[in-house]
C-alpha positions in Angstrom: 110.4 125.1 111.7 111.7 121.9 110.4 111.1 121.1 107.3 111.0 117.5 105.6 110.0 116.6 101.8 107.7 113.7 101.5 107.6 110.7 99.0 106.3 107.7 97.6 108.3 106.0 94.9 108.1 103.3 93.1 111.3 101.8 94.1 113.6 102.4 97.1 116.8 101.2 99.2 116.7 100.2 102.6 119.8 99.1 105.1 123.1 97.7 105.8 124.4 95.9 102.8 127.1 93.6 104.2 128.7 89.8 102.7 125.6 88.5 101.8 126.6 87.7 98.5 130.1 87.7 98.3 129.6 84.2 96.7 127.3 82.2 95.0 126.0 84.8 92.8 122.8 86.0 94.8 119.2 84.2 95.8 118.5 84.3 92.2 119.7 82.2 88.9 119.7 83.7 86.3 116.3 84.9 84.3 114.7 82.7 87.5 112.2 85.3 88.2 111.5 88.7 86.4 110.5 92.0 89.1 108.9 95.3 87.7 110.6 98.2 89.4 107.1 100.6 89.4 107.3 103.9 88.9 109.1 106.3 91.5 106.3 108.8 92.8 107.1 111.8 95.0 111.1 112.6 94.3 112.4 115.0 91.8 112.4 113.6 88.3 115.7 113.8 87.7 116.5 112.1 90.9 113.9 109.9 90.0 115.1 108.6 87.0 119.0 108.2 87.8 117.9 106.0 90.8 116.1 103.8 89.0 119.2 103.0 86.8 120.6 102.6 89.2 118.6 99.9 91.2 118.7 98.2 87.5 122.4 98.3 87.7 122.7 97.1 91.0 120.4 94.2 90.6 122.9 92.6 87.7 125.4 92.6 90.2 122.7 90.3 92.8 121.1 88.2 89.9 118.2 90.6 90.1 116.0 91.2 86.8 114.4 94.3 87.7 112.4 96.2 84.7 111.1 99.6 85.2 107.3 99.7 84.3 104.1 98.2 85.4 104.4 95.1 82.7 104.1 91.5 83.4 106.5 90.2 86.4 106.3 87.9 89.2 107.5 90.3 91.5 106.9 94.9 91.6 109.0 96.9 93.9 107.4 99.7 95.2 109.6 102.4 97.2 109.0 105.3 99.3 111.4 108.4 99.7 111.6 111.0 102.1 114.2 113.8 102.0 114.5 115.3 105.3 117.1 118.7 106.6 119.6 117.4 109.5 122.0 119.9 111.2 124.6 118.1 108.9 123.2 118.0 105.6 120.4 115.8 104.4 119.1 112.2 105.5 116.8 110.4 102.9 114.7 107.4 104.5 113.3 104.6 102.4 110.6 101.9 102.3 110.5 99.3 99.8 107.4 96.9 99.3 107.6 93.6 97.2 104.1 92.5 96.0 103.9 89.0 94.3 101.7 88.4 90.6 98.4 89.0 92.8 99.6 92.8 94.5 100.0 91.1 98.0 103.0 92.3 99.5 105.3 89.4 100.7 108.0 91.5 101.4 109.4 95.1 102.8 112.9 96.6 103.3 114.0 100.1 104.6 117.2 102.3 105.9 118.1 105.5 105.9 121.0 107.1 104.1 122.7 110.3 105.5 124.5 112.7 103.2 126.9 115.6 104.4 126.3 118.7 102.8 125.1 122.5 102.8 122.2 122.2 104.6 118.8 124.2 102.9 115.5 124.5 102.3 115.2 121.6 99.9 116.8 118.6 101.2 117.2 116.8 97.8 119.7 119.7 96.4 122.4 117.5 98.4 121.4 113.7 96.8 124.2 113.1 94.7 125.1 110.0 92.5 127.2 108.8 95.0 123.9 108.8 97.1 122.0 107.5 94.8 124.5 104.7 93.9 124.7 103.2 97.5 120.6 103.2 97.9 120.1 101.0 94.9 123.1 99.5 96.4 121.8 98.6 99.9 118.3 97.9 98.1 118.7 95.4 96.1 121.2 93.1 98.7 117.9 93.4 100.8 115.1 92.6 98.3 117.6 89.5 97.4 118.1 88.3 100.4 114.2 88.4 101.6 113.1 86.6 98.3 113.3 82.5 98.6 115.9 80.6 95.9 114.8 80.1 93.0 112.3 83.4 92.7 109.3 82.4 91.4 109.0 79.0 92.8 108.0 79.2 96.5 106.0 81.5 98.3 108.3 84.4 99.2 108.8 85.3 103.1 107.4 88.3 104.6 109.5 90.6 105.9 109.5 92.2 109.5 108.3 95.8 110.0 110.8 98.7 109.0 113.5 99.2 111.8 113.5 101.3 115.2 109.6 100.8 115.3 109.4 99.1 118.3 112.6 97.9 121.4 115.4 95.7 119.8 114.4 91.6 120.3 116.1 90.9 124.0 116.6 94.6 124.9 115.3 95.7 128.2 112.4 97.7 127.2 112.6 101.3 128.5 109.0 102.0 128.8 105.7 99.9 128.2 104.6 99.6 124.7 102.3 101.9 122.5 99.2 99.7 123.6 100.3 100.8 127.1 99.3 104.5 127.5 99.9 106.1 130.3 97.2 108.4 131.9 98.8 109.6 135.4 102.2 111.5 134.9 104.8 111.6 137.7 106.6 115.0 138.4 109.3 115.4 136.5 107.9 112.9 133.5 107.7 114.0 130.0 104.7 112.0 127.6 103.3 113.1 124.8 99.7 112.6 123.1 98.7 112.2 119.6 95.0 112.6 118.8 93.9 111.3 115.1 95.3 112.8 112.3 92.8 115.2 110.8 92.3 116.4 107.3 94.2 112.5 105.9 92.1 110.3 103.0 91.9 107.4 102.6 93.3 105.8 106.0 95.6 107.8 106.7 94.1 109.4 109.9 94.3 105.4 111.4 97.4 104.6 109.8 99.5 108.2 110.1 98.4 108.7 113.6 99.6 105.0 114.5 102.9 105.2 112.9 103.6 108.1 114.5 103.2 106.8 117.7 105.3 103.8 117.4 107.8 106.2 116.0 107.6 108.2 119.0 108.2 105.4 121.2 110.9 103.8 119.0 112.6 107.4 120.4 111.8 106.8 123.9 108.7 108.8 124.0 106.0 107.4 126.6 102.6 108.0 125.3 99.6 109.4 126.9 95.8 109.0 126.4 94.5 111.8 127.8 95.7 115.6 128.5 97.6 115.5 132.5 100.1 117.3 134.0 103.3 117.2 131.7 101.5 115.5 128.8 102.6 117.2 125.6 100.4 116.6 122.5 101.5 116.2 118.5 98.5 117.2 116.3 98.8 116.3 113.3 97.1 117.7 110.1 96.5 116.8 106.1 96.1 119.4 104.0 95.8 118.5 100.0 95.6 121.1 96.8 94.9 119.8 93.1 98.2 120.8 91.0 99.0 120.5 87.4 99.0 117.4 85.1 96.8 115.0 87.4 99.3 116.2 90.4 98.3 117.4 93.9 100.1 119.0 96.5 100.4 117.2 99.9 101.3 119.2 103.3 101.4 117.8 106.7 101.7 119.8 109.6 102.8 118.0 113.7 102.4 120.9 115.9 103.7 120.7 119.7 101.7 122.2 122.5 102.5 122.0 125.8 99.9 121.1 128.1 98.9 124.8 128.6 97.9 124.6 124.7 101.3 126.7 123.6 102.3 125.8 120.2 106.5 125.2 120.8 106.8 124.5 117.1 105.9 123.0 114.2 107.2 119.8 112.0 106.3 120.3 108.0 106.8 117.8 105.5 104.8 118.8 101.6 105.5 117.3 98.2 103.6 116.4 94.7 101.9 113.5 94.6 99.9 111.7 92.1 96.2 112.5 92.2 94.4 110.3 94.4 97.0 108.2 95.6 96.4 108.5 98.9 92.7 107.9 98.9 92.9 104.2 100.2 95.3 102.7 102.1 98.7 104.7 103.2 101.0 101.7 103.9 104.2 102.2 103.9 103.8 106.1 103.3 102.7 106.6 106.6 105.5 104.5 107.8 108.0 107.0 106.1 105.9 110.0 106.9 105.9 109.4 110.6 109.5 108.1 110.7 111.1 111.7 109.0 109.0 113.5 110.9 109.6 111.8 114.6 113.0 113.0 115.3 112.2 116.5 114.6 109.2 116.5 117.0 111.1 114.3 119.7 113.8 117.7 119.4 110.6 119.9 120.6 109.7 118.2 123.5 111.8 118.3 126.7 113.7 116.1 128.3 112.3 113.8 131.4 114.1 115.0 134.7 113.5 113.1 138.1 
């Protein structure tokens, strides 16, 4: 069984870093616009809090004002973690949204940063400092570079969705797009189905099922809308328990049948979240969910021959 841990956080890192601001001192003057870094929800506490030093650390370094808190800003940086076990250690993927004064998100930047370690049960026993360091690292070179000069002035840009979600811009495209299911399976040809999530609040049967499937096909997965000869289906499934100090556990469950109905495994990602926090909309947690949990479930399901 694979096993992934899942989190939302307040503040996150996403992508290359790279010369962006090996002069001029960064998209912002100084003190030009002030972002609260919101609280980190979903990783360990200790990790937790050294990250979020760090991020404040690293934005110095890119002109950055970033305050941890809820308080007054023009800008909040909202992350989400998850830890997941590779054959090589650990890989922890990231989703950051920037919301302007009014909560609307103008902004979103993600990545993913390997570590090599002892592998185990809890993927966050490898996240070092070192770890942490190039996250906040990566992190704040993209929320600086997708804000406009001069911060608060004019209306930030939105960002593109997070990476690997659908064929790179120009590529030939291996296989027709999620909107393009395929029904009739040649011999040979591997697809896979994804009924709705059940068991998710808020939206998260909508918005977990869909991310999964652009993950999927992000990983060359072509995607079937009904059960066919060599369609393989991904069931996914929510499963929530009330914990200590306004906490509640979260557990979600992908298993793979083949089209006989044999389960050929199961993907598991759990975690503590805040009470509630999932009873509207799942945004970028899905996003994360579904992208930690793909390659483990792509692993499960058999090559295409023919």
């Amino acid at each position: 069984m694979a096993v992934a841990s899942l989190c939302a956080c307040g503040g996150g890192a996403g992508g290359p870093s790279g010369g962006l601001f090996s002069g001029g001192g960064g998209i912002f003057g100084a003190g030009s616009a002030r972002m609260a870094l919101a609280p980190i929800i979903g990783a360990p506490p200790k990790v937790a809090q050294e990250l979020t030093q760090d991020l404040v650390d690293a934005g110095k370094d890119r002109k950055l004002t970033l305050t941890p808190g809820n308080g007054p800003a023009d800008y909040t940086l909202r992350g989400y973690l998850v830890a997941s076990s590779e054959k090589k250690g650990s890989k922890i993927s990231y989703i950051w949204d920037i919301t302007d004064a009014k909560g609307q998100r103008v902004g979103r930047v993600s990545g993913d940063e390997e570590i090599a370690t002892r592998s185990g049960n809890d993927p966050w026993s490898g996240v070092d400092s070192t770890a942490l360091r190039s996250i906040a690292s990566k992190t704040t070179s993209q929320v600086a570079a997708s804000l406009p000069s001069g911060g608060g002035g004019a209306p930030p840009v939105a960002s593109s969705a997070p990476p690997s979600i659908g064929p790179p811009s120009g590529s030939p495209s291996r296989q027709p797009g999620p909107s393009a299911i395929i029904a009739d399976t040649p011999p040979g040809e591997v697809l896979a189905l994804v009924p709705p999530v059940s068991g998710a609040p808020g939206d998260g049967q909508k918005s977990l099922t869909a991310a999964l499937k652009k993950r999927l096909f992000a990983g060359g997965v072509k995607l079937a809308s009904a059960p066919a000869r060599n369609v393989y289906t991904v069931k996914g499934s929510v499963t929530l328990a009330d914990g200590d100090g306004g906490k509640q556990s979260i557990r979600i469950d992908w298993q793979v049948l083949d089209p006989s109905g044999r389960r050929l495994g199961t993907v598991s990602q759990q975690n503590m979240i805040p009470k509630g926090s999932l009873n509207g909309p799942w945004g970028a947690i899905a996003d994360a969910a579904a992208g930690a949990a793909a390659d483990g479930i792509i692993k499960l399901l058999p090559r295409s021959s023919g």
